[in-house]
C-alpha positions, -999 to 999 in steps of 0.1 A, spaced: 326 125 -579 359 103 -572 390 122 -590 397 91 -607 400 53 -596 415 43 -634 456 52 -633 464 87 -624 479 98 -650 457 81 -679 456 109 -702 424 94 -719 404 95 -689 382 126 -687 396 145 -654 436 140 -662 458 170 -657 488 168 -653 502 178 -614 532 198 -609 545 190 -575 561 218 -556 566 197 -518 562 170 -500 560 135 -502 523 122 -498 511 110 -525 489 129 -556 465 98 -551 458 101 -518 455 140 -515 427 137 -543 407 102 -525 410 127 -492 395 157 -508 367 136 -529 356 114 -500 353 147 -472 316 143 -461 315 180 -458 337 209 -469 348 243 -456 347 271 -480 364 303 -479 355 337 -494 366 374 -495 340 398 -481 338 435 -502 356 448 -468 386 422 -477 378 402 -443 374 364 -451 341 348 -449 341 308 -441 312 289 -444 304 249 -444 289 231 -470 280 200 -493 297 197 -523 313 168 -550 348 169 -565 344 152 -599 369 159 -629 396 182 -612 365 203 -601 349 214 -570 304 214 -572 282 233 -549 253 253 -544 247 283 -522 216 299 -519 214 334 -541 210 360 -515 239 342 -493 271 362 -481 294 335 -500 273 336 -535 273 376 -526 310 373 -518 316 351 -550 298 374 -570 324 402 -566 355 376 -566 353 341 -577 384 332 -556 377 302 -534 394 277 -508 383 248 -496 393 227 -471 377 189 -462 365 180 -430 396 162 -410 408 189 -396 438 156 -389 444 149 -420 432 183 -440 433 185 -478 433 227 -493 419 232 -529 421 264 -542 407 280 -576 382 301 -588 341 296 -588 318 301 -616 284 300 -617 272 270 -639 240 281 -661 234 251 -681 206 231 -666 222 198 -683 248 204 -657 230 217 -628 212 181 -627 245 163 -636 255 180 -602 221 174 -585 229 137 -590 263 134 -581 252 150 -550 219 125 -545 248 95 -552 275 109 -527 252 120 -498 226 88 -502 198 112 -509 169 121 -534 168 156 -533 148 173 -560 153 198 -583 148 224 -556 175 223 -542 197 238 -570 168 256 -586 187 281 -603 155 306 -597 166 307 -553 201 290 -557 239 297 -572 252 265 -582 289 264 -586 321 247 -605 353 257 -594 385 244 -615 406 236 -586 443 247 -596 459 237 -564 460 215 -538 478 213 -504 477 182 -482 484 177 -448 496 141 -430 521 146 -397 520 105 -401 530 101 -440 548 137 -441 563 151 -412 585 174 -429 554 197 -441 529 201 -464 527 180 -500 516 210 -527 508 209 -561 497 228 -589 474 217 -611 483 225 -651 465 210 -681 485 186 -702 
């Protein structure tokens, strides 16, 4: 769930890769708390049409990746279906963090539960395996490959950007 509360750029630790920072001046360390801690998220998706489809939902950042599920016969597991793209955005619309990668559908029941349980440890609840029965729902993992974060406070002169590369 937490991107890491061992040194950032640990290489033994299990999430490391290596930023590539492009602006700004917040920190990495903050963007990443920000985007793990958001209570909820905003996801974006590209309709067949090309319009974009934005939708709010639970999820868990855990090792450089974004977790969710989405029920099967939903426009954004439709949408994802056809493109994997993604954005997401946290909650703070004052302080917003931007992820952006590309979704695939997890199959592996080993890591559907692994998700099920970060989600039950974030969110303080004991949801079953219903809720990311793989029979009614899409569960997700999308490799986040950039990040834009947002402070007027800590950054006035714009955005902090990175890009996400494997070391």
């Amino acid at each position: 769930m937490n991107m890491g509360k061992s040194s950032p750029n640990d290489p033994s630790r299990k999430d490391f890769i290596e930023p590539t920072r492009i602006s700004g001046t917040l920190s990495w360390e903050l963007a990443r708390e920000r985007l793990a801690t958001s209570r909820e998220y905003w996801i974006a998706t590209v309709r067949s049409s090309g319009a974009p489809h934005i939708m709010p939902v639970w999820g868990v950042v855990s090792e450089n990746s974004f977790f969710f599920s989405s029920m099967t016969s939903s426009i954004k597991a439709r949408n994802l279906k056809a493109n994997p793209h993604i954005s997401i955005a946290s909650s703070d619309p004052n302080i917003p963090v931007v992820a952006e990668g590309r979704a695939e559908e997890m199959s592996s029941k080993t890591d559907i539960i692994r998700f099920l349980e970060m989600e039950n440890e974030k969110y303080g609840t004991k949801m079953g395996f219903s809720a990311v029965d793989p029979d009614f729902n899409t569960n997700y993992r999308c490799q986040i490959i950039k990040i834009i974060a947002i402070d007027k406070k800590l950054s006035p002169d714009g955005p902090s950007t990175w890009k996400l590369n494997k070391s």
